[in-house]
N, C-alpha and C positions, 0 to 999 in steps of 0.2 A: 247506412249508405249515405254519402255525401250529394250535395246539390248536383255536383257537375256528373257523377252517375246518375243520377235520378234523370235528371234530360237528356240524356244519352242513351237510358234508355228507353226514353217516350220518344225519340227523334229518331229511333231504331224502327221500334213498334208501329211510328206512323208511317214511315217508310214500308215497313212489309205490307200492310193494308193498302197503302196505295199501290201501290207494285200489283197485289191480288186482284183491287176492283178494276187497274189499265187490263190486265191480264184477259179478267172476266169478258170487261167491253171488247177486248181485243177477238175473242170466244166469239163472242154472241156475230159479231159481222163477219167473222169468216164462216158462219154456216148459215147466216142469211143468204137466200137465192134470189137470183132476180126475176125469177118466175113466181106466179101462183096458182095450183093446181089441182084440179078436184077431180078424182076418179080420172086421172090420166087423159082425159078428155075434153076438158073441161079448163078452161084459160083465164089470166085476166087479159082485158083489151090490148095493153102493151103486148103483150107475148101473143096472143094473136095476130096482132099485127104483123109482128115477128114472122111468123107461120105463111102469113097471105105476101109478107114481103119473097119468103122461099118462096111458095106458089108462083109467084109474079117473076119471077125473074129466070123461072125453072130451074134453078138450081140441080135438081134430080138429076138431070142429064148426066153430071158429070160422077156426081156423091150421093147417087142412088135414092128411091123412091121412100126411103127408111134411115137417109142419110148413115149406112153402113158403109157406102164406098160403091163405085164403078169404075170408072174412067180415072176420075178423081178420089183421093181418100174418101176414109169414114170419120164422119165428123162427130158419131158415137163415141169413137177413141179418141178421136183428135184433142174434143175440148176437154177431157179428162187429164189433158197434162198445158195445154196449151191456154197461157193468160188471155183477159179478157183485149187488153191491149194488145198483143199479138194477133188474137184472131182480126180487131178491125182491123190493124196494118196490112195483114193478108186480104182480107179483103176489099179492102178499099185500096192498095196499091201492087195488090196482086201476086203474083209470083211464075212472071211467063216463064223460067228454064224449065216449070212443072207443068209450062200449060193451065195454071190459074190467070184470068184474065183479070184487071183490075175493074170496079167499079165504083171508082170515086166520080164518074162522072153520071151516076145515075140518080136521081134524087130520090126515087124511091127508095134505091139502098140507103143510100146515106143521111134519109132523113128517121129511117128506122135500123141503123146500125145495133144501136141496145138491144132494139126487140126481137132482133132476130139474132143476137146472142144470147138474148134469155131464151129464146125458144129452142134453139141448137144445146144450150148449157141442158135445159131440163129435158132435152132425150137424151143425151149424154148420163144424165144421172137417172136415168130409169122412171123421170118422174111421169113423164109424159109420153105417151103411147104415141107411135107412128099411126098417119090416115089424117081424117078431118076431125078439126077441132072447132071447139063451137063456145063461146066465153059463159065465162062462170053468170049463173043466174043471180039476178038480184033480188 
């Protein structure tokens, strides 16, 4: 084998390797959650917050007490397809032909926008059981 194949194919080689560990990294943050959760019941501070942000603002009225749907969707399904980006624009800019009202102008929401997309994200994914949540012990 000559020189110019010999680097051609180390420059190959490194190439598939790095390709694999982006790939990996790429893995590992798509199945990170923004929640943390122990026995379904059990929160970190952020995503409680999340929780006391729904509580606060009653949310339920519309998207029901198990956030399955009433008035307004199920936000069970919803965030199973719906980006994290999407949901805050919907909620903080609303969507009145549906009858979602906008609240960008409430600070509560919008100073816990994240947490209350982790906390919608992990009942969406089964992590987190509907009712009262109480944060993880330290």
């Amino acid at each position: 084998m000559n020189t110019r194949a010999i680097q051609a194919t180390i420059v190959a080689a490194f190439l598939i390797v790095a390709a694999f560990l982006l790939a990996a990294v790429g893995a590992a943050e798509a199945t990170e959650t923004p929640y943390k959760v122990v026995d379904g019941k059990q929160v970190d501070s952020n995503t409680l917050n999340g929780w006391r942000t729904w509580r606060g603002m009653a949310c339920e009225r519309c998207h029901g007490a198990q956030q399955e749907g009433l008035v307004g969707p199920s936000l069970v399904n919803s965030l199973k397809v719906l980006s994290k980006d999407d949901f805050k624009k919907t909620v903080l800019n609303g969507r009145m032909e549906k009858g979602m009202p906008n609240f960008d102008g409430s600070k509560q929401v919008v100073d816990n926008i994240d947490y209350l997309y982790a906390y919608l994200k992990g009942r969406s994914d089964g992590a987190i059981k509907p009712g009262r949540l109480e944060e993880i012990s330290k």
